[in-house]
C-alpha positions in Angstrom: 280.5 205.0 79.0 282.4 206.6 76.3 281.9 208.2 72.6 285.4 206.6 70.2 286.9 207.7 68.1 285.2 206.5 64.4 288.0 205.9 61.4 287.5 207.1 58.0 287.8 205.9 54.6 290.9 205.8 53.4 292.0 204.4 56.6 293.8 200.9 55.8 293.0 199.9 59.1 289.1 199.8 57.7 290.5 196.9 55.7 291.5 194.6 58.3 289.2 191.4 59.4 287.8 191.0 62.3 288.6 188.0 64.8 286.0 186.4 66.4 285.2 187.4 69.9 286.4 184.0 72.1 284.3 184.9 75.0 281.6 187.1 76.1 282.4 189.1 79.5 282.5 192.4 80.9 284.7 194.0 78.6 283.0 192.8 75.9 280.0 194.3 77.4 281.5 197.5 78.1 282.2 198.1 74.5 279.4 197.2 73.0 277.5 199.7 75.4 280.7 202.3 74.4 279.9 201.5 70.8 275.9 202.2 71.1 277.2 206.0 72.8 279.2 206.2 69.9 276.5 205.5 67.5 273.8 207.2 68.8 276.3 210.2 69.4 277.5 210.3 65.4 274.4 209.8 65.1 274.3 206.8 62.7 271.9 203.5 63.0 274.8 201.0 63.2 278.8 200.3 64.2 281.3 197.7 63.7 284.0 197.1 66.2 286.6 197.2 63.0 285.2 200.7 63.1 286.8 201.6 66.0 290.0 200.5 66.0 289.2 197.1 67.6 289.1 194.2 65.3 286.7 191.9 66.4 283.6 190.7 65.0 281.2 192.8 67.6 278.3 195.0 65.8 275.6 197.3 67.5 272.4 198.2 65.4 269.6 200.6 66.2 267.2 201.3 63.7 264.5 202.7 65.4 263.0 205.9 65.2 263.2 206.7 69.4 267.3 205.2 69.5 265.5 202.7 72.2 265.8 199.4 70.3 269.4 198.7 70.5 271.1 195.2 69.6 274.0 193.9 70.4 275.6 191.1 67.6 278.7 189.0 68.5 280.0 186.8 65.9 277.2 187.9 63.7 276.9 185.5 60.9 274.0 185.5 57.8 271.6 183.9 55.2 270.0 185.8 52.3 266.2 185.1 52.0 264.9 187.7 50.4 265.0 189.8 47.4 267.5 192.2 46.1 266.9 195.5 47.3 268.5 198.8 45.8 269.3 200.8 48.6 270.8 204.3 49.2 272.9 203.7 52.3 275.7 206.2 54.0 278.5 205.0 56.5 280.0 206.4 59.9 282.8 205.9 58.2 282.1 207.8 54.8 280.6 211.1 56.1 278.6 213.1 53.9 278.4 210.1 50.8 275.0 208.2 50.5 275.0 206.2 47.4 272.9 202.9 46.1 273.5 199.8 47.4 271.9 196.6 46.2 271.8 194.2 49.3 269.0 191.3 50.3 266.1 193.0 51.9 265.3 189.7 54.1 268.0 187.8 56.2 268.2 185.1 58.7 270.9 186.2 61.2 272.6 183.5 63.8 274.8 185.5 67.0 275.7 185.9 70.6 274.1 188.6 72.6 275.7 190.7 75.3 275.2 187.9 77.7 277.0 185.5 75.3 274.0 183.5 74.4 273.1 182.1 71.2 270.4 183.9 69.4 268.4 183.9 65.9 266.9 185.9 64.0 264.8 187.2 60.8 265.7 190.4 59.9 263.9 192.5 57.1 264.1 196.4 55.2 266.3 198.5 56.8 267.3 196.1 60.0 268.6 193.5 57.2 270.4 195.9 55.2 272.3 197.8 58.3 273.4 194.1 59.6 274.7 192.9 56.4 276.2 196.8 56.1 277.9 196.4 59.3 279.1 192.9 59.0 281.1 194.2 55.8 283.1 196.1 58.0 284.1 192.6 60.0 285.5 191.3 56.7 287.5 194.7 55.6 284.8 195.6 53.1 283.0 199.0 52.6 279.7 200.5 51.0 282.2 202.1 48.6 283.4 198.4 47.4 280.1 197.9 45.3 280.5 201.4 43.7 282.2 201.7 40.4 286.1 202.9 40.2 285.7 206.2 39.6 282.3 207.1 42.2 284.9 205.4 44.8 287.8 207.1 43.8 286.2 210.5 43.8 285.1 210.0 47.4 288.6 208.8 48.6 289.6 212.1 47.4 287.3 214.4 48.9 288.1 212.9 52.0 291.2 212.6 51.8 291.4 216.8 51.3 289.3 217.3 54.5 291.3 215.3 56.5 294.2 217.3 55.0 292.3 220.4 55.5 291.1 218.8 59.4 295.2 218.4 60.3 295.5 222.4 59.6 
């Protein structure tokens, strides 16, 4: 296993959208398992592939307290069921920000699992919102999308002067 490398916002490369994953073998496999080290590592709760660098539409979620309820979501697709939740959520990719989010706080999901079988699923709370956080990321959208102009332009700029300040 291995911890990746995690991009951050401003990173164009946040904005591309994911391809879905044509089939389901040991590579596939390996990354996911890569991606939960990476995760659990950060430490964060979820991961998209876009993420990483590799643009397909793969996610890993673990929102348990212990780290030892980890899923694994190819091709991760979803329905809103439930309310309208605000939210304060953070991002792997935005370190250090938490801000409000308002996202559904009950979701049907439909997906492949690591063995490439179909699965589906309700999701609620926390589990909903990290899914439909994560599957953002597939379609080249951030947390920082729903946040006005300015909040968003303030934290591109912080950022921006650590990674400047990082490169030193």
């Amino acid at each position: 296993m291995a911890i990746l490398d995690i991009l951050e916002y401003p990173d164009p490369r946040l904005r591309t959208v994911a391809k879905p994953v044509e089939k389901v073998d040991d590579e596939i496999r390996k990354l996911a398992e890569d991606m939960l080290e990476t995760m659990y590592e950060a430490p964060g709760i979820g991961l998209a592939a876009s993420q990483i660098d590799r643009h397909i539409r793969l996610i890993v979620v673990d929102v348990s307290e212990d780290q030892n309820e980890p899923h694994v979501l190819i091709n991760p697709e979803y329905d809103v069921l439930g309310e309208v939740v605000e939210y304060q959520e953070g991002c792997l990719s935005v370190p250090g920000f938490y801000e409000k989010v308002d996202r559904s706080d009950r979701i049907h999901v439909r997906a492949l699992n690591k063995d490439g079988e179909a699965i589906e699923f309700e999701a609620t709370d926390l589990f909903a919102i990290c899914i439909q956080h994560e599957i953002d990321h597939l379609d080249g959208k951030l947390f920082v999308d729903y946040l006005s102009g300015l909040k968003r332009t303030r934290i591109k700029k912080k950022l921006e002067k650590q990674h400047k300040m990082a490169a030193r």
